[in-house]
Every structure is written in structure tokens, then in C-alpha cells.
N, C-alpha and C positions, 0 to 999 in steps of 0.2 A: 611460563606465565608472563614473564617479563617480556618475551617475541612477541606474543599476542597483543598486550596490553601495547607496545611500541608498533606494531602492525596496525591495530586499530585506528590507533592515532594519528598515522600517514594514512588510512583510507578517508577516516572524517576531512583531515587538512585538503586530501586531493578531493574532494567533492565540493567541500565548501569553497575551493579555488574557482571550481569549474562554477558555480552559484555566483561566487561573488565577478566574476568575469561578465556572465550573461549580463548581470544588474549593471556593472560598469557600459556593457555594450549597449544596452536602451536608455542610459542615462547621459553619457559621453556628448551625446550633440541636441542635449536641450538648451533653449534658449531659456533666457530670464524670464518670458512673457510664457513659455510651456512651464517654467517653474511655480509660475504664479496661479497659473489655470489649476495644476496638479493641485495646490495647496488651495485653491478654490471651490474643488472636486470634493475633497475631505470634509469641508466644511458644509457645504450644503449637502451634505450625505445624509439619509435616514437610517442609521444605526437597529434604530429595532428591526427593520427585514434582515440586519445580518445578525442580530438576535434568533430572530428565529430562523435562520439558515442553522444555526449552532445548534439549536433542539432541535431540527431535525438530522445534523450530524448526530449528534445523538442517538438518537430512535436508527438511524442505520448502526450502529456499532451496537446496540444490544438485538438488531437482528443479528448481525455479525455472531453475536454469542450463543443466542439459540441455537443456533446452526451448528455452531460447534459443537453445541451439547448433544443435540441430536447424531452426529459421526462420532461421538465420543461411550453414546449406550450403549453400540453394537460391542463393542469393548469390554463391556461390563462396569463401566463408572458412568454416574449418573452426576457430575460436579454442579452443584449451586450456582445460577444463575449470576447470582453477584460476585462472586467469585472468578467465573468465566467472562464475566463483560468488566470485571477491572483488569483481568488479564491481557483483555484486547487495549486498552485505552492505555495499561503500561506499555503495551509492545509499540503501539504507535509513539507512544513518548522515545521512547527508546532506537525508534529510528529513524527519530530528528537527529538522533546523536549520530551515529553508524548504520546508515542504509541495509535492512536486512540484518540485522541485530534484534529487533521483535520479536520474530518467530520464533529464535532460541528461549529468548528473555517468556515468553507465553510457555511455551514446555515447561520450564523451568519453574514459574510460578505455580503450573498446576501437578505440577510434581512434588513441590513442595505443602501446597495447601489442597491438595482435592487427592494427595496419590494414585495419580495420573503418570504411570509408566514414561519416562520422559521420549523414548524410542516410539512409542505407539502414536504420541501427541504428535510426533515429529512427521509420522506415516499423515496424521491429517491433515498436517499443515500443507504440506505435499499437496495433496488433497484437491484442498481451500484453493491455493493458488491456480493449479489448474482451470478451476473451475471462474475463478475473478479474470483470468485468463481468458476462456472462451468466451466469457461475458462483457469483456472488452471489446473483443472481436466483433462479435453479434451488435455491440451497439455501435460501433466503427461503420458497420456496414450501414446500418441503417441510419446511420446522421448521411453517410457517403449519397444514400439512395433518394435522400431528401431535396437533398441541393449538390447534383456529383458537381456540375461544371463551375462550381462557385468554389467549393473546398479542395476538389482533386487536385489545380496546382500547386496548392499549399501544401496538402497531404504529398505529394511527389517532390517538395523542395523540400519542405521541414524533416518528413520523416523515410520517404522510401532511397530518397537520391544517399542522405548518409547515414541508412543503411549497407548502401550497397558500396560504397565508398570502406566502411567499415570491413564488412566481412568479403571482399572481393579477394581472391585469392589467385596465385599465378596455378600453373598447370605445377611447377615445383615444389610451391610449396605444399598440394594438395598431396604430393606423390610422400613429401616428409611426415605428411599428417597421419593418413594408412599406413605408412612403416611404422611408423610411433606406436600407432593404434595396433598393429599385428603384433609387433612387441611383447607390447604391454599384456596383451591378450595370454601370451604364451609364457611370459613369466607369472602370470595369474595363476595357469594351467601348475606351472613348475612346484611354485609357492604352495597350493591346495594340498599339492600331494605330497611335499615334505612338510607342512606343519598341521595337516587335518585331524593328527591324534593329540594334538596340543591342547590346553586350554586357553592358551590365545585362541586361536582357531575358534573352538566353542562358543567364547564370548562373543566373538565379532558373529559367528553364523546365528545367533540367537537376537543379538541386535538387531541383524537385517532382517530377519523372521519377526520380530515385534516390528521393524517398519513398516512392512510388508501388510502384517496384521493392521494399522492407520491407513495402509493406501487403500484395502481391499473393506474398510469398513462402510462405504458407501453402499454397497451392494448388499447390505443386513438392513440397510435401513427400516424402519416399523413404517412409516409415514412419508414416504417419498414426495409426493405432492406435495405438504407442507414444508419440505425441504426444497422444493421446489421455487414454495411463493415465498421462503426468505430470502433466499437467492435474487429473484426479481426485485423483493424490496428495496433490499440494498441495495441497488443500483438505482431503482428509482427514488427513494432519499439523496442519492448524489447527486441524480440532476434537481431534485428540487430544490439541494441547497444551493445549488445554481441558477436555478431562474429566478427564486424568491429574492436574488440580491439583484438583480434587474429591477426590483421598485427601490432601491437605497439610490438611486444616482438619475435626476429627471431625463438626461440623454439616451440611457438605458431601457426606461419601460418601455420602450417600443420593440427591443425584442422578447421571442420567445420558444418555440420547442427548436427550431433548427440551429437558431445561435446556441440556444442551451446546449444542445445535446453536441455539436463541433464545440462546445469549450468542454465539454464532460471528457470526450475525446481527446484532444489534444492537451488538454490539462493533468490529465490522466500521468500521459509520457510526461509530462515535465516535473511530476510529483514523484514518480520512481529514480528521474534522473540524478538530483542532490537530494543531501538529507532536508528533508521533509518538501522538497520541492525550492527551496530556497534560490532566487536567482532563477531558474532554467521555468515554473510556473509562470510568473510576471513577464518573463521572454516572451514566452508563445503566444499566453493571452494574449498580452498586449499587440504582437507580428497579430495574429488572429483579426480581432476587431478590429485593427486599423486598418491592414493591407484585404482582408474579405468583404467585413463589415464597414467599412470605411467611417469609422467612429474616431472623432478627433484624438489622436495620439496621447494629450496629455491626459484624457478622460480616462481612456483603453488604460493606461496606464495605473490611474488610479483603479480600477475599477479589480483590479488584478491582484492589485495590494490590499484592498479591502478586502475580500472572499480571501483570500491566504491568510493575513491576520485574524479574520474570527474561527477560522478552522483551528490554525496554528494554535491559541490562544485557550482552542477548548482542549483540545490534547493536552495540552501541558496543565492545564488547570485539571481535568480530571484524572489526567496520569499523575499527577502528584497526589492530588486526589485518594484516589489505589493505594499509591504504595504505602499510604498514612494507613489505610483502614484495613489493608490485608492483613494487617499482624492481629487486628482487632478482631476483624471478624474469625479466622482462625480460634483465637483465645477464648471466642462464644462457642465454637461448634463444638470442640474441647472439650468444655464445661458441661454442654448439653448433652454429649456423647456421656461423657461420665455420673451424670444424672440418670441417665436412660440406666447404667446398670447397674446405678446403687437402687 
């Protein structure tokens, strides 16, 4: 307990390192007169369009939960609506702290308050991502196909060159990587067959069998096309909360679906990058608009920190939110369950 809990702790420090770095590298060579603009930026801002970027942050997270509820009937559990959309706004709270610590933190919740198999829930998350996954994709292309010659040499410096700097591999290291992998393979083999009459064995084969059951629940779907047009939704509430903050700032309203959808994109990567996007968001926007859209620096800049803080701001207000009223609502369904059978 005490590895994990100190594991943890170096993962958040190394993220928030990499966050507070980016924000040191677009701040390092402002001048006094970009400091002044920035803070002139803030102040002539219209706050209610990042109001309502927030409610429609919103309305995408309680799509987010339908959705889940629908991969969660094939199952056989039918979890309460309110129940399933504070589970989503705690896991986002939650990996503000530790990147990919939500999804656990969501199993667990609905494990505890909906008895939701924590292994099944796990199979949907699986799922879920996937599918936010390809839906990335699909809109990558289609900002790409909009404006290629305007974004593609951003997109090949910001994200494919380190990439490929990343995962570039010698012909050696490749050859230690299939040894590893053969290996591993055959002491799997070895392992199966001297502990398969175990009840370790049993546990773990039944675990990955209830995974299995979450990954393969898509395909029982009742309603596929409505599973379909949450899916859409939620994405198109991402860019709306993105364009609607285009009337908070007067330099801004002049863009619209193409700037949108290249910050939906690349905003995207810098939000999975640190916890909650912290530093590595504000980077890219801001490279984004200035060096694409050629929107004064100190504006891009504000304009990056605006849409982060009303996002940020709603997650943690309604993720605390959650974790106050879980135990409440719980202690009602409780009551009423025990009503039902007196």
C-alpha cells in the first residue's frame, strides 16, 4: 500500500514537473508590455460565454454517463443516472491528481454504490476509451482536411516528429524486445500449467472472463444508434465548449469551426499530457493560435487560461460535488429499497 501510495506521488510530481515546465517555457520571455496585455486580456473578457462553455461541459459528461449506462445493461445492471454522471465528474476530479487514476476511482464508485462488478466496469472502460480514441482520430482528420496546409506543419512538429523521436527504436533494441516478448510468452505457457488447478489460477481466469464480459458488452447493445448519437454528442459539446469561448475575448470572435476544431485537437494531446492538462494545454493553444492563427501571443495566451480554468473549475466543483452527495444518495436508495419490502 505504502509502494503505491509513494509510486503515486512520483507519478503526479513527474507530470506536474513536465506542466509546470511547459508554463515556465511560454512565460520565460514575456516582456512587461506582454504582461500587461495578458492582464488586459482577463479583464476585458466576457465571463458568461465561459459560463456557458461550463454547462455545456456539463451536458457532455451526463452524455458521457448515459452511455455508460447503456454498456453497463448488457451486464445485467441498470445504475442510476445520478449515480453514473457523479462517477464520471469524480474520476475527472481525480485525474487532476494522477492521470488515469479516474477510471479506477469510476469502477470503484459503481462498485460500491450501484454493485457494478468492479472487473466488468473495468471491461467498459476499456471500452469507452477505445472508442474516445477513434473519435479523436475521425476529428483529427477532419480539422487536418479542413485546413491541411495551414495545421499539417504544426501537426508534424508538435505531435508526429516527437513521436517518432519517442518511440524510434534501433534494429537491437527491437531484437531485445521479441526476446522479452518470446520469453514472457513461454513462461506464461510454463505458469498455466503448473498453477491451473490453483485457486489463484481460478481467481485471476474469472477476473479476465468478467473483463472480457465489459469489453464484449457493446455488441448486446438494445439501441445502438442512440449509443451512437451520445458518442457524437460528446464530442460536439467539446468543441462547443470551444467555440462559444471565442465570444469571451473581442480578438477572438472572428474565429470559428476550423480554429475550433485544431484547438479540440490539439488541446486534446495536451490535456491527456499532465494532470488535467496543467502547463502542456496553455503550451499548445497558445504555439497554436499564435504561430497558425497568428493571434497576438499575449491574447493566445490568455485565451488558453481562460477555457482551462472554467473547465478545471467545473470538475472540481462538481467532483467535490459527488463525493458529498454519493453517500446521500446511496443512504436514499437504501431506505427506499427497504421500504419496497416492508
Amino acid at each position: 500500500m505504502l509502494k503505491r501510495i509513494v509510486f503515486n506521488i512520483l507519478k503526479f510530481s513527474l507530470f506536474l514537473g513536465i506542466g509546470a515546465a511547459l508554463l515556465w517555457v511560454i512565460t520565460k520571455d514575456l516582456t512587461e508590455q506582454d504582461r500587461n496585455d495578458i492582464a488586459e486580456s482577463f479583464r476585458e473578457a466576457n465571463y458568461w460565454w465561459v459560463v456557458l462553455s461550463v454547462v455545456i461541459g456539463i451536458i457532455s459528461h451526463i452524455f458521457r454517463a448515459l452511455r455508460w449506462q447503456m454498456m453497463l445493461k448488457p451486464l445485467g445492471h441498470e445504475p442510476r443516472l445520478i449515480t453514473t454522471f457523479a462517477s464520471v465528474m469524480v474520476a475527472y476530479l481525480a485525474n487532476l491528481a494522477v492521470p488515469r487514476l479516474g477510471e479506477v476511482t469510476r469502477c470503484g464508485i459503481m462498485q460500491r454504490y450501484e454493485k457494478v462488478p468492479f472487473d466488468k466496469a473495468v471491461g467498459t472502460i476499456v471500452v469507452e476509451r477505445g472508442i474516445d480514441l477513434l473519435s479523436l482520430f475521425i476529428v483529427t482528420i477532419l480539422a487536418l482536411s479542413l485546413q491541411f496546409s495551414l495545421i499539417a506543419g504544426f501537426f508534424n512538429e508538435k505531435v508526429l516528429l516527437p513521436m517518432e523521436g519517442k518511440f524510434a527504436f534501433s534494429t537491437g533494441t527491437i531484437v531485445v524486445i521479441l526476446a522479452v516478448l518470446v520469453s514472457l510468452y513461454f513462461i506464461a505457457r510454463w505458469a498455466i500449467r503448473r498453477w491451473q488447478h490453483t485457486d489463484l489460477y481460478l481467481r485471476i481466469r474469472i477476473l479476465f472472463m468478467n473483463v472480457r464480459d465489459g469489453i464484449t458488452s457493446i455488441r448486446h447493445l438494445e439501441r445502438f444508434p442512440l449509443f451512437i448519437f451520445y458518442s457524437v454528442m460528446i464530442w460536439l459539446c467539446y468543441y462547443a465548449m470551444i467555440h462559444i469561448c471565442f465570444f469571451a475575448l473581442p480578438e477572438t470572435t472572428v474565429y470559428g469551426v476550423r480554429e475550433g476544431l485544431a484547438i479540440l485537437v490539439f488541446g486534446t494531446l495536451g490535456i491527456i499530457s499532465t494532470p488535467g492538462g496543467i502547463g502542456a494545454y496553455q503550451f499548445i493553444v497558445t504555439e497554436l493560435l499564435n504561430h497558425v492563427y497568428l493571434l497576438d501571443r499575449p491574447v493566445a495566451y490568455a485565451f488558453s487560461w481562460i477555457v482551462w480554468v472554467g473547465q478545471t473549475i467545473m470538475i472540481i466543483l462538481f467532483g467535490l460535488l459527488s463525493l458529498l452527495l454519493l453517500p446521500v444518495l446511496s443512504g436514499k436508495k437504501q431506505a427506499h429499497v427497504e421500504e419496497g419490502v416492508h
